[in-house]
Structures are given as structure tokens and as C-alpha cells.
C-alpha positions, 0 to 999 in steps of 0.5 A: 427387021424394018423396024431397027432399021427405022430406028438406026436411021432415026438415031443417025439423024438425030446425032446428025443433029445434035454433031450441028448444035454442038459444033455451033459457037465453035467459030466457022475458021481456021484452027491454028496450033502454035508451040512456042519453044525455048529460053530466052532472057526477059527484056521490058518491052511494050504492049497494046493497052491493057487498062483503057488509057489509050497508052501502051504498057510496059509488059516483061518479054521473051522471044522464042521459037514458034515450032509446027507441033506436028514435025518440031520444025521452026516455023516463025518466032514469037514473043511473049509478053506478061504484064500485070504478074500479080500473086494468085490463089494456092501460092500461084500467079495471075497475069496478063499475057500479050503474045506475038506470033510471027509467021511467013503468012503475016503476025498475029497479036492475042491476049489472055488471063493467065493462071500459073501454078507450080507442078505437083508431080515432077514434070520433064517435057519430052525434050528433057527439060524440066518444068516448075510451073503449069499455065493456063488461060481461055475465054470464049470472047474475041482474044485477038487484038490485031493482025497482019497477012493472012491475020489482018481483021481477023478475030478468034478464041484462044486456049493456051496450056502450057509449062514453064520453068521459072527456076533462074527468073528473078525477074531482072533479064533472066530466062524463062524455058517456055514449052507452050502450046496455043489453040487459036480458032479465027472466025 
């Protein structure tokens, strides 16, 4: 008997361990879960540098609702920026995506390497709208580009999985329904 309780507390200390090394890397802030939620029609706007000129670029945005995942209440705004669209693999796209989140608690600005692919299966969010693409981007570098408030000097690793649909973009001034969720995890 003494001996399985040796071992229980030998193994209990050694997951105790291993929780420690897998958590390390992960970052030691905050997690913030943004859904951005809605259509909204493209205007061309501008964005931090993205090819090292030290100039803005133009980038195509859309403003909509930044929504609390957890009671679908509206919590700020953000905008959504994608630049550099250019044809990716399997009859996809890959692009540059600078998003803005705007919160009471100040703004935060990150940027990823977006893939975006068309659905397989016929896909309806929960709310009833239908969907025609999958995005996807993460990275385990910095993805903040700068802050405001609560955001100011902060720096983070950032997931997006989302979906779209891009059955009206012709890409002058049409919309884009966005239902994207961003795990953004801030050292």
C-alpha cells in the first residue's frame, strides 16, 4: 500500500513538472478572445508598414462589430485591413491582414499571415449566415504592432480562425460578412 502511494505522489509530481515545462513559452499575460462579427463594405484605407519603407500602405478595410464570445454583447469595433491578396495554393489566397481592435480599455493593432480557403462542406454560422471561405493565421513571434490604454507597449502572439464570405466582394466597395475569432495572448 505504501508503495502506490509513493508512486501516485511521484507521478503527481512529476505531471506537476511536466504542467511547468509545457506551459513555458506560452507568455505569462493576459488572453484576450475577440469575435469581430458582420458585413460591412470595403474602403481603402492605410496601415503600418508592411514592406520596410518606412511609409503606410494602402490596404482594403472593413469595420465591424467586436462582439464578448461569451454573452454576444458589443464590446468595441474593429477594422480589418487585408493587403498584399495574392493567389495561394489549392485555389485559395494569401494576404496580409492588419486588424484594429477598439475597445473602452484603449486600441490594439496586430498583423498576420492570412491563408484563406474555400469550405468544403457547406458551412452556416450559428447565426444563420452562410460562409464561403476559412481563414487562418498564427505565428509564434511578436503580432502586435502597437497599442493604446491597457494595450500601450504591450507585445503577444495572435491566432485567428475565422470565416467568411466573399459571395458579393468584387473587390470595389462590396461587403465581406466576417465571423472571426482572434486569440491574442499579451506578455
Amino acid at each position: 500500500m505504501k508503495l502506490r502511494v509513493l508512486a501516485a505522489i511521484g507521478f503527481a509530481a512529476l505531471l506537476g513538472v511536466s504542467a511547468g515545462f509545457a506551459d513555458e513559452g506560452k507568455g505569462g499575460g493576459n488572453r484576450w478572445v475577440f469575435n469581430l462579427v458582420g458585413a460591412d463594405e470595403m474602403y481603402v484605407g492605410m496601415v503600418p508598414d508592411i514592406d520596410g519603407d518606412g511609409v503606410e500602405d494602402e490596404a482594403f478595410c472593413f469595420d465591424v462589430d467586436l462582439v464578448n464570445g461569451k454573452n454576444r454583447q458589443v464590446i468595441g469595433s474593429a477594422t480589418d485591413c487585408l493587403s498584399n491578396v495574392e493567389g495561394g495554393g489549392q485555389g485559395g489566397l494569401m494576404l496580409v491582414g492588419t486588424t484594429f481592435f477598439n475597445l473602452p480599455q484603449g486600441t490594439l493593432v496586430t498583423r498576420g499571415l492570412t491563408s484563406v480557403q474555400p469550405v468544403n462542406q457547406v458551412t452556416i454560422t450559428p447565426d444563420g449566415f452562410p460562409i464561403t471561405h476559412i481563414t487562418g493565421a498564427s505565428g509564434d513571434s511578436n503580432a502586435v504592432l502597437s497599442g493604446s490604454g491597457v494595450f500601450d507597449g504591450r507585445e503577444g502572439r495572435v491566432r485567428l480562425s475565422g470565416m467568411v464570405n466573399l459571395s458579393e466582394f468584387t473587390g470595389e466597395g462590396t461587403p465581406i460578412f466576417f465571423d472571426c475569432l482572434f486569440i491574442v495572448d499579451l506578455e
